[in-house]
N, C-alpha and C positions, 0 to 999 in steps of 0.2 A: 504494500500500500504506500504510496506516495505520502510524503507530513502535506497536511496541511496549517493554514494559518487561521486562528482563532483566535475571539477575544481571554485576556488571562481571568482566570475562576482563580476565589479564596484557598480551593483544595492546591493549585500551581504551584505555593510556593515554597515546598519541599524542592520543587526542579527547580525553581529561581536559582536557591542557593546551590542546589548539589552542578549547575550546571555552570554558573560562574565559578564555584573551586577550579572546575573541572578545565575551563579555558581561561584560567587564574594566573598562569606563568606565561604572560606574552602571547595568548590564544592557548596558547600549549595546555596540559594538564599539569595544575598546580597541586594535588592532593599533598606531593611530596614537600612541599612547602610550608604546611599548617599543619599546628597539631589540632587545632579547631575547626573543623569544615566547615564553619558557616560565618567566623569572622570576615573572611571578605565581600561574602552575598550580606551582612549587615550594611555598609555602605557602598555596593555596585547594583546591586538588584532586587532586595525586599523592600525596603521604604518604599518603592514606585509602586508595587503590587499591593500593598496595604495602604500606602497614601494615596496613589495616584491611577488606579486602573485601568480607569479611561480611557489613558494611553498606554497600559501593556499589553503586550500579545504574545502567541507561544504557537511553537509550529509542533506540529504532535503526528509521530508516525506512528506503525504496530508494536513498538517498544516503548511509546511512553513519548511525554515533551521531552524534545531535546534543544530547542533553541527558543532564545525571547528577545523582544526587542522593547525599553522600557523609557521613558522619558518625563518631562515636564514640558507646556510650554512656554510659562516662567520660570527661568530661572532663577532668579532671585526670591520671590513668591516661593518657591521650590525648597530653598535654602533655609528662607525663614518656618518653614513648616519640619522642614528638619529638625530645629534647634527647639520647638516648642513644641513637638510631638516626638518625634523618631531620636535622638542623641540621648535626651532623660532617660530612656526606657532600657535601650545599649546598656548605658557606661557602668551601671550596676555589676553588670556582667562579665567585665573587661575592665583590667588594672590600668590606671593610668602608668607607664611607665618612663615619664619626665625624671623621676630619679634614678634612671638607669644613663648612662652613657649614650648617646644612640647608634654607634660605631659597634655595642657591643647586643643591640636589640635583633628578636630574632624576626620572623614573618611576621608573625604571631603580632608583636608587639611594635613592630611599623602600623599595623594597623589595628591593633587597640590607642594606639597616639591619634590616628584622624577621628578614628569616634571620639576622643575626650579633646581633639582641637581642630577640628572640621575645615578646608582650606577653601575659603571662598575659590571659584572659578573666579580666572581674571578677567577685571574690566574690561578689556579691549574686546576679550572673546563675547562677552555677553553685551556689548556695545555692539557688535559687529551682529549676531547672530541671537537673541535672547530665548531662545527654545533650546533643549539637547535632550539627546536620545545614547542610550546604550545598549549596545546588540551584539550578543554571542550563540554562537553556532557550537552543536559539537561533533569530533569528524565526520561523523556518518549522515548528518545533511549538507554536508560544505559541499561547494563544487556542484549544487542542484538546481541553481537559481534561487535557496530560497531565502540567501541575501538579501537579494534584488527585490523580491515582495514584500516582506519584511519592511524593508526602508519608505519600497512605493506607498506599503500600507499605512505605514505611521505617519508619514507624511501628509498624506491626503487625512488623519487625523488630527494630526496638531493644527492643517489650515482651518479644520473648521472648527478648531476652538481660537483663530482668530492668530495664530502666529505667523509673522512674514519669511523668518530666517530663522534656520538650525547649528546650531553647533556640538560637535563630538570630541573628547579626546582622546588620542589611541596611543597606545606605548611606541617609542622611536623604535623598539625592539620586534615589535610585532609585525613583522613586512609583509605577509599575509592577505591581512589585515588593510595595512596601509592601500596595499597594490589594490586591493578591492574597491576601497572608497575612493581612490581616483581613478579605475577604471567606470566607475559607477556617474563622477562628474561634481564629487567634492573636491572646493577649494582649498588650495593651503591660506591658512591666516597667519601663523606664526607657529615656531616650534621652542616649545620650553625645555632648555636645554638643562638645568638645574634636575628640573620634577621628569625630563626625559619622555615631555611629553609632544605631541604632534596635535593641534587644532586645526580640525579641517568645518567649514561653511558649505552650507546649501540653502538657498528656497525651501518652503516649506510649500506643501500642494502636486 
């Protein structure tokens, strides 16, 4: 059976997280990286599904969701709903580790630090672009098209909640990835060389 695309349901979000571990190290499988499987889907992929569902969606073959595509089309609106709903609720769960070196912190504890210090998206990017979307695939639907719907689909949902322009980050690491969203017809806006990140711009619709 072919996955198809579908709006994301409450029971989803068991795959949200097991599917962002899973393309957690640069698209790659990150399992070996955490000893927590679900501190990374705390800040890449649950809050959108419990805050925002509107616009998530999940492509689902005879095995189960394998891939989602999750966004706001404020971002900043987005960030503030983090900080008054979604971070409280985390950081209980996850040590701060400020008093650790950060030279000496493990995966783990890189991202227990963004939940207890959350890193706005940069001005320029949400200047440019004020919607963003995050979308991962895992190997066995890549390479199917359903990248491509995926994006088509979210797209033509964020315009009809009123957004002009999108923006994504993608790891400088992830070339995959990259290669995809500008064969697809993303713009480069700038690349954060610090956070090792790549911001790429679209239309939304």
């Amino acid at each position: 059976m072919a996955a198809t695309i579908r709006p994301y349901r409450a029971q989803d979000l068991a795959a949200l997280y097991e599917i962002c571990l899973k393309t957690g190290d640069s698209g790659a499988d990150g399992t070996h990286l955490y000893a927590d499987p679900q501190v990374i889907g705390e800040i890449y992929a649950a809050p959108y599904g419990v805050l925002n569902p509107s616009l998530a969606f999940v492509a689902e073959d005879e095995q189960g969701v394998a891939g989602y595509i999750v966004g706001a089309a404020d971002t900043r609106a987005f960030e503030a709903r983090l900080d008054a709903e979604w971070w409280p609720t985390r950081r209980p769960l996850y040590a701060d580790p400020s008093d650790i070196p950060p030279t000496q912190w493990t995966s783990d504890q890189v991202r227990a630090w963004q939940i207890h210090h959350p890193r706005p998206t940069p001005r320029a990017v949400v200047d440019a672009a004020p919607a963003h979307l995050h979308i991962n695939l895992l190997p066995r639907l890549q390479g199917q098209g359903i990248g491509k719907a995926f994006v088509d689909t979210w797209r033509a949902a964020v315009a009809a909640e009123g957004a002009a322009r999108v923006h994504l980050g993608c790891s400088v690491d992830n070339h995959r990835a990259l290669r995809f969203y500008e064969l697809y017809g993303w713009e480069h806006l700038l690349t954060d060389e610090k956070h090792g990140t790549v911001w790429m711009v679209i239309d939304a619709g």
